[in-house]
C-alpha positions as CSV (number, residue, x, y, z in Angstrom):
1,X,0.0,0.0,0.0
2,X,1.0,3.3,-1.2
3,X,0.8,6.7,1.2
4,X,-2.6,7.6,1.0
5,X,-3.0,11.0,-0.6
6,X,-4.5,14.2,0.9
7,X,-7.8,15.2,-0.6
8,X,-8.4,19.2,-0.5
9,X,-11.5,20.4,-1.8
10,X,-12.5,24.3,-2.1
11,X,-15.9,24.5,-2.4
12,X,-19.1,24.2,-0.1
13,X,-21.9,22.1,0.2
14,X,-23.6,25.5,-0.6
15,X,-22.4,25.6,-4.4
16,X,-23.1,21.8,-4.7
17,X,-27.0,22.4,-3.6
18,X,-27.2,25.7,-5.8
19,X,-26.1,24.3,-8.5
20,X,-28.9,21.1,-7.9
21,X,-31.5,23.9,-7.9
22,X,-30.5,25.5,-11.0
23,X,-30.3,22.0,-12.7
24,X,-33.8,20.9,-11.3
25,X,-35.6,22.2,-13.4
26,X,-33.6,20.2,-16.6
27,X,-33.5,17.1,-14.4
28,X,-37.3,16.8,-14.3
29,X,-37.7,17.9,-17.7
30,X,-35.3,15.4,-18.8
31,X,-37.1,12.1,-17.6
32,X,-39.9,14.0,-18.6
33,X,-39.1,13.8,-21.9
34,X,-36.4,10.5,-22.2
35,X,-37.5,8.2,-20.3
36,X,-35.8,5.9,-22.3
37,X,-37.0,2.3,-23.8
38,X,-39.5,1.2,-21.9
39,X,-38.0,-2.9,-21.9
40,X,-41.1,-4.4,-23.0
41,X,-41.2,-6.6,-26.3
42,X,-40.7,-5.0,-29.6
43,X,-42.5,-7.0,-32.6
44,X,-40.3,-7.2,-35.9
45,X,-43.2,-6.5,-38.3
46,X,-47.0,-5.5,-38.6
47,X,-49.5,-7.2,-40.6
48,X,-52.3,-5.1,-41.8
49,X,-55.5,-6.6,-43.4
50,X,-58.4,-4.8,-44.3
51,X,-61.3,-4.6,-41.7
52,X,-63.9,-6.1,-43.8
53,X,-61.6,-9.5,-44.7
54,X,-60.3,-10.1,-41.3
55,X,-61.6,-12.7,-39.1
56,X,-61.2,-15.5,-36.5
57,X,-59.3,-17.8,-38.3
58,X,-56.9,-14.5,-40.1
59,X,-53.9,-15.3,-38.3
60,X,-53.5,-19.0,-38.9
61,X,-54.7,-18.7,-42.4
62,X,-51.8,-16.0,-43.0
63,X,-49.4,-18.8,-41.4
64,X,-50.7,-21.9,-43.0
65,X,-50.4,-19.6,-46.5
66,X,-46.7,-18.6,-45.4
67,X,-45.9,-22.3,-44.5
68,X,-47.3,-23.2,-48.2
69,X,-45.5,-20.8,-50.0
70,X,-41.8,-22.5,-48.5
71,X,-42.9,-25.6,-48.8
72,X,-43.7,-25.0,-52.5
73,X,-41.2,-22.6,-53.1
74,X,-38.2,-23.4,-50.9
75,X,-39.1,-26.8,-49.2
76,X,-35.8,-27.4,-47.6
77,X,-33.2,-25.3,-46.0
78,X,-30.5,-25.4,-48.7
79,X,-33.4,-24.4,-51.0
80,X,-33.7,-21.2,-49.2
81,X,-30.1,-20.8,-48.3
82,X,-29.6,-20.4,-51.7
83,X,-32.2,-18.3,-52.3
84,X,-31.3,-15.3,-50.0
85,X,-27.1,-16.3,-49.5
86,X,-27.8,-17.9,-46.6
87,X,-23.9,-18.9,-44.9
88,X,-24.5,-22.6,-44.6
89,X,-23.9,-22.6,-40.7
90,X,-27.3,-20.4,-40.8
91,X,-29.4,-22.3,-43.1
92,X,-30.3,-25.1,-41.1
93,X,-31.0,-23.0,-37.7
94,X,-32.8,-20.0,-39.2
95,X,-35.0,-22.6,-41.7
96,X,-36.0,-24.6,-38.7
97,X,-37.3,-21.3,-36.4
98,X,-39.0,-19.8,-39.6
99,X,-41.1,-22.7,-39.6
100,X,-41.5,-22.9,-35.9
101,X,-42.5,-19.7,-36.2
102,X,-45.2,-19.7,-38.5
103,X,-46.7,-22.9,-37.2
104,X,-46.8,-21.6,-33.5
105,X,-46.8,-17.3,-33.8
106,X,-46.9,-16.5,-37.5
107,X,-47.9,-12.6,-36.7
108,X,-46.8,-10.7,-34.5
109,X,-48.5,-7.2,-34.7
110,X,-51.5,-7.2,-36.4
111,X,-53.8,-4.2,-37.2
112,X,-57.4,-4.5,-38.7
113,X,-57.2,-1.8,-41.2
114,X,-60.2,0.9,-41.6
115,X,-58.2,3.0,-43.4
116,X,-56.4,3.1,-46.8
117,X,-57.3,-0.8,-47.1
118,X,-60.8,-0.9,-46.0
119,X,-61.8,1.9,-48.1
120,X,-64.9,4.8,-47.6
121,X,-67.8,2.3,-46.7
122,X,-71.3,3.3,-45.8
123,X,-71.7,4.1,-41.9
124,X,-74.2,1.2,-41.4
125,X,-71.0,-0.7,-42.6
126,X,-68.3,0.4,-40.9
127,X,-70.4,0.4,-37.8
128,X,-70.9,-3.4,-37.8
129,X,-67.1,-3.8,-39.1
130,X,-65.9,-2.0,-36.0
131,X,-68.0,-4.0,-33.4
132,X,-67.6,-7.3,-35.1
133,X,-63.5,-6.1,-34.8
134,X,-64.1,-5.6,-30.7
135,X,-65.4,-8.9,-30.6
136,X,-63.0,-10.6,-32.6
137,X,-60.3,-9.3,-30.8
138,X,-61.6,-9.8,-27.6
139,X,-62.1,-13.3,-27.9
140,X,-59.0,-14.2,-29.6
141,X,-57.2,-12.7,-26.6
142,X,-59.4,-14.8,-24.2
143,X,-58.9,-17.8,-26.7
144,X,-55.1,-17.3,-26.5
145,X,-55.2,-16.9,-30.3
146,X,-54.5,-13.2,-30.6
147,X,-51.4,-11.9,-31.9
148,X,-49.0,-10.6,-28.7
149,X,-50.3,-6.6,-30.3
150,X,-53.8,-6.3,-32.2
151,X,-55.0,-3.3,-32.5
152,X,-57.1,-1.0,-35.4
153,X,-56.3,1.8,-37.8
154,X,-59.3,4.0,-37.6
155,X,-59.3,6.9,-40.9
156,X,-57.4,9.7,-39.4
157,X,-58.3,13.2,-38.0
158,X,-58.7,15.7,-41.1
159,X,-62.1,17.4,-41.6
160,X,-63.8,15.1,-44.3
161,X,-63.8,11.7,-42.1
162,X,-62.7,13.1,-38.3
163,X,-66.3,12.2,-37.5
164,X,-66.2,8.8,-38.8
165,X,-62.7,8.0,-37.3
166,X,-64.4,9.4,-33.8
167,X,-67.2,6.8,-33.9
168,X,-65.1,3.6,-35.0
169,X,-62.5,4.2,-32.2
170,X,-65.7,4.5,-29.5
171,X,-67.6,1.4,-31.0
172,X,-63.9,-0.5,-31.3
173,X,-63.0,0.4,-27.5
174,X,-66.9,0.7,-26.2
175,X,-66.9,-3.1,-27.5
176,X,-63.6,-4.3,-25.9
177,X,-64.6,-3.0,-22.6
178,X,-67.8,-4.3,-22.9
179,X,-66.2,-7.7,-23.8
180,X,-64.3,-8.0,-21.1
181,X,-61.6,-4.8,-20.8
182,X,-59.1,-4.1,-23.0
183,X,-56.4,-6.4,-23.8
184,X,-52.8,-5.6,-22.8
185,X,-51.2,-6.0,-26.5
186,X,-53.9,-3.1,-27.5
187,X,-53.0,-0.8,-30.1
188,X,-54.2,2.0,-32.4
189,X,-53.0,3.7,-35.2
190,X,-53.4,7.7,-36.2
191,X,-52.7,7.9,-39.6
192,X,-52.0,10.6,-42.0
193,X,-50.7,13.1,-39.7
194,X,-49.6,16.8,-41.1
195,X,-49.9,18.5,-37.7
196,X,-48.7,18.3,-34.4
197,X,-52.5,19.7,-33.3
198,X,-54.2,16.6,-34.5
199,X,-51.7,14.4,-32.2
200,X,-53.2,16.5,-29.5
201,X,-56.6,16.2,-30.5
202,X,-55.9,12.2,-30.4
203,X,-54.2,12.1,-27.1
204,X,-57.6,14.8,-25.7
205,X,-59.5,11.5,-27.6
206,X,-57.8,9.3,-25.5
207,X,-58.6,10.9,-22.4
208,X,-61.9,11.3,-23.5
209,X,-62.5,7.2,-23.8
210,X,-60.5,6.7,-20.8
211,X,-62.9,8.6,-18.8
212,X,-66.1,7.4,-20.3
213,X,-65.1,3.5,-19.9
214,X,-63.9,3.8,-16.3
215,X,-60.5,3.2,-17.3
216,X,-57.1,4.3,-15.6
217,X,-55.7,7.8,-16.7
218,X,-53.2,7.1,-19.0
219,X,-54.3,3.4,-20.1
220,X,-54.9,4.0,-24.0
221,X,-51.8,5.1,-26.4
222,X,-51.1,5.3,-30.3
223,X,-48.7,5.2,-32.9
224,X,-48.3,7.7,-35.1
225,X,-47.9,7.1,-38.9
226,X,-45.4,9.3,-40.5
227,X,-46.9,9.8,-44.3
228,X,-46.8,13.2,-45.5
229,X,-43.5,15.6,-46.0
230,X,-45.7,18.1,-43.9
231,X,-44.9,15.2,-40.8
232,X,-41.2,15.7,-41.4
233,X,-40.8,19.7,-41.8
234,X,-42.6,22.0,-40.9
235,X,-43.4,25.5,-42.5
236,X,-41.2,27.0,-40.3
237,X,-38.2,24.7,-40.6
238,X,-38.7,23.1,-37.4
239,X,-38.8,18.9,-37.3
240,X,-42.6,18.5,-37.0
241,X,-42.6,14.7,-35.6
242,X,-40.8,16.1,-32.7
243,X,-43.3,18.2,-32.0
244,X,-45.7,15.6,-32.3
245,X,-44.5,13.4,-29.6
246,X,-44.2,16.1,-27.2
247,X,-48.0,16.8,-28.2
248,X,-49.1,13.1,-27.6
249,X,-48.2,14.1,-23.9
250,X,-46.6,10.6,-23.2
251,X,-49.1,8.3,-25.2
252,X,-47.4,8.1,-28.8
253,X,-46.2,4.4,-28.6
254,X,-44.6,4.5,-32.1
255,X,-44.3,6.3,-35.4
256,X,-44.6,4.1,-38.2
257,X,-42.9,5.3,-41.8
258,X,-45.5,5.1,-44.9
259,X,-43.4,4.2,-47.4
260,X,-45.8,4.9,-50.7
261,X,-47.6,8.1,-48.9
262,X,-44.3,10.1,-48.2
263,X,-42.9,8.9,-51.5
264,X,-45.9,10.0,-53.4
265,X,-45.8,13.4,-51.2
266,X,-42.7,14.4,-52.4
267,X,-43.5,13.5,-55.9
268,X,-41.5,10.3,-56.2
269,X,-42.6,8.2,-59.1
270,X,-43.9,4.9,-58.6
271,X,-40.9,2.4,-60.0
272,X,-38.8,4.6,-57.2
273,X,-41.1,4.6,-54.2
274,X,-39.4,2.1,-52.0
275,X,-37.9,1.8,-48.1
276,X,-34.5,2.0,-49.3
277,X,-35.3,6.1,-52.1
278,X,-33.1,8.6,-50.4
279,X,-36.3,10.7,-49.5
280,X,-37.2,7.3,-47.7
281,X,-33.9,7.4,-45.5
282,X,-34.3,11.0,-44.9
283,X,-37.3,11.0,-43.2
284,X,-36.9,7.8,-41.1
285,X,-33.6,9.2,-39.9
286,X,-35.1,12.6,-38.5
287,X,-37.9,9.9,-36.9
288,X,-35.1,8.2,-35.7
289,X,-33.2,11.3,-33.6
290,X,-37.0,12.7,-32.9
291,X,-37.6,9.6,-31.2
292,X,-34.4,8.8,-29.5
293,X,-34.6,8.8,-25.8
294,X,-38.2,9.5,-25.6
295,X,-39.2,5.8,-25.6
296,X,-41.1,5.9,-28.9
297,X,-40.3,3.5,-31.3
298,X,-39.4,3.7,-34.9
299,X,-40.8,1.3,-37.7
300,X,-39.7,0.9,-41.3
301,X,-42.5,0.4,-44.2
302,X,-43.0,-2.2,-46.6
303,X,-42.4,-3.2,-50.0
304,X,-45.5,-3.7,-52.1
305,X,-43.9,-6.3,-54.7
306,X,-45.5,-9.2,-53.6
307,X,-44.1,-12.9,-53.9
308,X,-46.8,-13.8,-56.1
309,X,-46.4,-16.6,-59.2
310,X,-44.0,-18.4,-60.4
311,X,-41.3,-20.0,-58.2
312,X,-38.3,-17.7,-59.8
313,X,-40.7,-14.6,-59.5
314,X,-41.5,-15.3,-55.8
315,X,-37.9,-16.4,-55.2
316,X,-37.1,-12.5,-56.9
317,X,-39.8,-11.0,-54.8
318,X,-38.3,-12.5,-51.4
319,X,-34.5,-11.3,-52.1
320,X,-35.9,-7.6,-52.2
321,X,-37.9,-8.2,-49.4
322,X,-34.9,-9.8,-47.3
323,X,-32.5,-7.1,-48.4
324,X,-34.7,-4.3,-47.3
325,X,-35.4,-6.2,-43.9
326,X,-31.6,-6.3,-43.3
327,X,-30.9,-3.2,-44.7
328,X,-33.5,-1.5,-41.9
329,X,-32.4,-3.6,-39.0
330,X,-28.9,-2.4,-39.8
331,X,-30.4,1.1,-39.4
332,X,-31.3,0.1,-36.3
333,X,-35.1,-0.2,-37.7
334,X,-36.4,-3.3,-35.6
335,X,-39.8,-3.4,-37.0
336,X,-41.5,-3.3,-40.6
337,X,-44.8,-3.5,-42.6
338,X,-45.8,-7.0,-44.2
339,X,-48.5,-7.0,-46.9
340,X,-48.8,-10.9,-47.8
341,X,-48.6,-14.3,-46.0
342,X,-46.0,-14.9,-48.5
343,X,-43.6,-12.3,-47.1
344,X,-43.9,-13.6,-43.6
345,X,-41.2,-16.5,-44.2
346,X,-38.9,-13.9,-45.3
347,X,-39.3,-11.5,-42.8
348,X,-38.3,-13.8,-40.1
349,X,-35.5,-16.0,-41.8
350,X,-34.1,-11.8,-42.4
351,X,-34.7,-11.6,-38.1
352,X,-33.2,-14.7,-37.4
353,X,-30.5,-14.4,-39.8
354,X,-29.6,-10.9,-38.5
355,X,-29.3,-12.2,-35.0
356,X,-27.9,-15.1,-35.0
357,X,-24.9,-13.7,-37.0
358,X,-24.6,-11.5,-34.1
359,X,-25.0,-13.6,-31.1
360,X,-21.5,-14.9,-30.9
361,X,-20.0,-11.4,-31.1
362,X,-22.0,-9.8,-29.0
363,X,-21.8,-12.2,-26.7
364,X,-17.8,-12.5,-26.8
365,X,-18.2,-8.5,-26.3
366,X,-20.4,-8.4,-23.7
367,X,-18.7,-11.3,-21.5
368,X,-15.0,-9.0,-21.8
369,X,-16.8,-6.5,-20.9
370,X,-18.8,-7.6,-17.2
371,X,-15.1,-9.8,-16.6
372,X,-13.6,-6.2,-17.6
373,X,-10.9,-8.2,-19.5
374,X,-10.1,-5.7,-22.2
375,X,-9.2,-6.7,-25.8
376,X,-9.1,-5.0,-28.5
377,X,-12.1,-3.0,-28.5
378,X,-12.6,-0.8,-25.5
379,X,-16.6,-0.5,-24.7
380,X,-18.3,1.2,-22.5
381,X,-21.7,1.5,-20.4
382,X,-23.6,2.2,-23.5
383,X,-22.4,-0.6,-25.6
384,X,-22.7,-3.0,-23.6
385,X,-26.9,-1.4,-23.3
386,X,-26.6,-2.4,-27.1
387,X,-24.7,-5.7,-27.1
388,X,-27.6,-6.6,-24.6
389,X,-30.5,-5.1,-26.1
390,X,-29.2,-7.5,-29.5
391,X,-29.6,-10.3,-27.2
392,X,-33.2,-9.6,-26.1
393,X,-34.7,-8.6,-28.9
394,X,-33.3,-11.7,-30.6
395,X,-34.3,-13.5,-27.6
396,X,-38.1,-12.3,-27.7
397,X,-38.9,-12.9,-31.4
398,X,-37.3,-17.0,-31.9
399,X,-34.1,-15.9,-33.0
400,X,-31.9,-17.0,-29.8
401,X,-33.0,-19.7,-27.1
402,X,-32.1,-19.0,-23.3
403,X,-30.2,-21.6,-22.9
404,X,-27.8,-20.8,-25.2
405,X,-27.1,-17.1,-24.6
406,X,-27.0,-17.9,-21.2
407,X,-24.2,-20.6,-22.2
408,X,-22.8,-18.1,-24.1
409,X,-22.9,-15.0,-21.5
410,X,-23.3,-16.9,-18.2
411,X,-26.0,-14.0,-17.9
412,X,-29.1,-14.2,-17.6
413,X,-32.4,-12.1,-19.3
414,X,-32.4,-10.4,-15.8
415,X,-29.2,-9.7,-16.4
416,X,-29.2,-8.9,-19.7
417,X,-32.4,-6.1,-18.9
418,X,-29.9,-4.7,-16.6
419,X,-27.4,-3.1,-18.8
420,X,-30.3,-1.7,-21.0
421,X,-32.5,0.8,-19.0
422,X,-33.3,-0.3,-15.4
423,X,-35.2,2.6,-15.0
424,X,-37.3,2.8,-17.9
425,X,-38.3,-1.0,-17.3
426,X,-40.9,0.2,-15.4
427,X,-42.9,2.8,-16.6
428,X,-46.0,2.7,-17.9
429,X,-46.1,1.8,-21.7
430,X,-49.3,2.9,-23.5
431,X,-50.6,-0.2,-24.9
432,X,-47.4,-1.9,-24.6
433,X,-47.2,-5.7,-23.6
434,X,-44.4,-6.6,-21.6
435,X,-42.1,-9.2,-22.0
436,X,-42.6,-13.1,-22.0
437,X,-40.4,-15.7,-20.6
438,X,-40.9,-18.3,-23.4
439,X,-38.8,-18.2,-27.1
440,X,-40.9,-15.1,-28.4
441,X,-41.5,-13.3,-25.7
442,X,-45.2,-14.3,-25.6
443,X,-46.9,-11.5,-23.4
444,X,-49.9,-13.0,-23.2
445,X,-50.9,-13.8,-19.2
């Protein structure tokens, strides 16, 4: 032992508690406004289908059709391998889970669509739509049948069809309640959103069905869908989706990019509009700082070439589809849009290929990093909140087992939430489910 060395300070306790008191103010408004991730489950995709085609038997007919389409168009895992440029190590692993998959949770977020694919429908019809939805719902949730997030895009809040988006969400939520409550997976959609006003007017909404239903303050939240340029900047120059999820007032859940919306705002042709047109990166990357910190989450679009026809057509359609899904999770752009059963296989064989390549480094990483052994990369705090939140997120949709991170780690998920955002783990998330124990993160109680 050394000679211990003097410590000499020159300030008071005074300039220490003055200096608190100037920065209170920030501190509050800070977890105010970045709460952080909230921990629960993030799905990798939405499914929309159109109101007046969805029903009881929607999700495993969109699985059986996705299980069909490999076993006609890539029955085995070399098949596939080769289709996408699949390492052979992967093949076998991520073939096996795709399947697994779509025989035991084919979607995971699905949203009954009054909107762009439903249509303008008479109000006798939409009526029935929307409390044949509630039911639906509510009885796939009690059935254990329901997709870990269900939800409904109502039309959105302009002048022409404000009313009619009104009177869906009340007979959708009036009907849940009515049910039997509403589920914990809920959520809703607000789509075609110019101004931060009408994210206001949905969060007042909100309030509005909270208290007429008898439900806690604070219970119902939204996503909001990002699909004109008027979403991205404002007249004045300022980014307008931040100004929208400070007007949600702690409700916005998610924005959700519109790929062939935006495109078409900003007069990109039709061959062009697609997830990966510079205007497309643009505007998901100002989503992407807007949202940072806040605990909203960002999702990519779709693609609207379907895998449709002949084997070397579909096998064309599902290499677009698979680069685009790796291209966005690279971006850090967990979630997409899928538009056909037949996109499903390739959405999660892109997941589970994407994690999987990265479970053996970040585990490797994240091991040097709690034993503090060095190496040659020097992380830190919030690195190893990334090299963890890899893990889970692989963890909750199929891509990783337990047992075998835990091999890999000698961590557990406990653990593993740790290093994320201990603090944000437990608050509130508006329509949020939280996270399962079993391979996919089943929320379900």
């Amino acid at each position: 032992m050394g000679q211990r060395e003097t410590v000499t300070t020159s300030l008071t306790d005074r300039v220490d508690a003055e200096i608190g008191a100037l920065l209170a103010p920030v501190d509050a408004e800070l977890a105010r406004r970045y709460p952080g991730d909230p921990g629960t489950r993030r799905p990798v995709h939405t499914v929309y289908v159109p109101a007046d085609v969805f029903h009881a038997g929607t999700i495993r007919s969109w699985g059986d059709q996705a299980l069909a389409a490999l076993d006609e168009h890539a029955p085995d895992a070399a098949t596939l391998a080769r289709v996408l440029g699949l390492p052979d190590e992967l093949a076998g692993p991520v073939y096996e889970r795709v399947r697994d998959k779509l025989g035991r949770e084919p979607v995971e977020d699905l949203r009954i669509d009054f909107e762009d694919g439903y249509g303008a429908r008479s109000d006798d019809e939409e009526d029935e739509a929307a409390a044949r939805a509630a039911r639906l719902v509510r009885e796939a949730y009690d059935g254990g049948t329901a997709a870990p997030y269900t939800g409904i895009r109502a039309k959105c809040l302009e002048a022409a069809v404000r009313s009619r988006a009104i009177r869906t969400l009340d007979i959708f939520l009036s009907g849940l309640v009515r049910a039997g409550g509403l589920p914990d997976g809920l959520v809703l959609t607000l789509p075609k959103v110019t101004y931060a006003e009408q994210v206001a007017a949905m969060a007042r909404l909100a309030g509005e069905f909270e208290r007429a239903l008898g439900l806690a303050a604070g219970r119902i939240g939204f996503e909001i869908q990002i699909e004109t340029s008027q979403a991205i900047l404002a007249a004045d120059g300022t980014a307008t989706v931040a100004r929208m999820i400070d007007a949600a007032g702690g409700r916005a859940t998610g924005l959700h990019y519109g790929t062939f919306d935006y495109s078409a705002s900003l007069g990109v042709g039709a061959a062009q509009q697609a997830s990966d047109h510079p205007a497309a990166d643009h505007a998901k990357a100002v989503m992407q700082v807007a949202a940072a910190g806040t605990g909203v989450r960002v999702s990519d679009g779709s693609t609207n070439v379907l895998p449709v026809g002949p084997t070397a057509q579909v096998h064309e359609a599902w290499r677009l589809h698979y680069g685009l899904t790796r291209r966005a999770l690279a971006r850090a752009y967990y979630q997409g849009w899928d538009m056909h059963p037949g996109h499903l296989p390739i959405r999660y064989a892109a997941v589970y290929a994407f994690y999987r390549e990265g479970l053996r480094p970040a585990a490797a990483r994240l091991t040097a990093y709690v034993a503090k052994a060095g190496g040659a990369v020097l992380d830190e705090p919030a690195t190893a909140a990334a090299l963890s939140g890899h893990l889970l997120r692989g963890l909750d949709c199929g891509a990783l087992d337990p047992d075998e991170v835990t091999r890999l780690t000698g961590l557990t998920r406990a653990d593993l939430e740790g290093f994320t955002n201990p603090a944000a783990r437990h608050r509130p998330a508006y329509g949020v489910a939280p996270h399962g124990s079993r391979r996919g993160g089943d929320p379900r109680p």
